[in-house]
N, C-alpha and C positions, 0 to 999 in steps of 0.2 A: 667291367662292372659285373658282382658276383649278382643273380638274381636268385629273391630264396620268398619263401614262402612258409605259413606257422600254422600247423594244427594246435590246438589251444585245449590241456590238457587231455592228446592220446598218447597213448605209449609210440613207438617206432611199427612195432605189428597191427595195430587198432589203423594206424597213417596209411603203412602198406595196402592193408585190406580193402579202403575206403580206394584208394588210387588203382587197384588192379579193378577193381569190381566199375568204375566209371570208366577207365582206359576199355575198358570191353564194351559198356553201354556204348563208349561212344563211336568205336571200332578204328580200330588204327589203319591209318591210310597201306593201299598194297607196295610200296615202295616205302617204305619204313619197319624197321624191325626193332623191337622192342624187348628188353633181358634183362635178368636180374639178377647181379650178383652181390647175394648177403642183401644188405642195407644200401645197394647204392643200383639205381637205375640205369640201365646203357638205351641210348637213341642212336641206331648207326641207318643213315639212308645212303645204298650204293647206287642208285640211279644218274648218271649225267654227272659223276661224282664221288667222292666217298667224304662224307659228313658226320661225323660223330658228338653226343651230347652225352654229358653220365649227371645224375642228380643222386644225392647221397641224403640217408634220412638219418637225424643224428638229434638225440638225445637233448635237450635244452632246459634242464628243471622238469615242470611238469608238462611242459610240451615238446615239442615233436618240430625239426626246422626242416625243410627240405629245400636243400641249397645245390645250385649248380657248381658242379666242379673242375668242368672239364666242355668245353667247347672249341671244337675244330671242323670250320664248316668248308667244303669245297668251297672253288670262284664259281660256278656255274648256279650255285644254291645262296649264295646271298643275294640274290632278290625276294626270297622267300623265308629269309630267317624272322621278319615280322609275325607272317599267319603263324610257324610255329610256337611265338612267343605267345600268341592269340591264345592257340591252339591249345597248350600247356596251361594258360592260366586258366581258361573257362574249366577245363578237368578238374584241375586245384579248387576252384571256387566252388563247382559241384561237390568238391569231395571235403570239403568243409574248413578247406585252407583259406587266409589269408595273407597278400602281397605283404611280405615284411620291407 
């Protein structure tokens, strides 16, 4: 199941801005690393594991989708894939997304 989320009329850079500038208020945990290449997000956590997430921001009319692309999570990290699902929305919600 793709999970994707809608800025509602920003550009791709306006969505970015909003999501780098929360991902800091909120501070990214120290066993997560967080990167940007272009328009698409990387989530890799190597602890107990190697976990990887990428979210991609892509163009939609006049709004902005940011949709998961790509999720590969260690065995030892799925008991923990909920809080980050948690985690990611409340960001999104702060950053003025909405659950598509």
């Amino acid at each position: 199941m793709t999970i994707s989320w809608t800025f509602r009329n920003l550009s791709i850079d306006e969505a970015k801005t909003l999501l780098q500038k929360e991902l800091q208020a909120a501070g990214v945990p120290s066993f997560a690393n967080i990167s940007w290449e272009q328009n698409t997000m990387l989530v890799r956590i190597e602890k107990g594991g190697k976990s990887e997430f990428k979210m991609s921001l892509q163009t939609l009319g006049t709004d902005t989708k940011f949709i998961e692309t790509k999720r590969d999570v260690a065995f030892l990290h799925k008991p923990f894939v909920g809080r980050v699902e948690t985690f990611v929305d409340q960001i999104l919600n702060k950053a003025g997304a909405a659950k598509a």
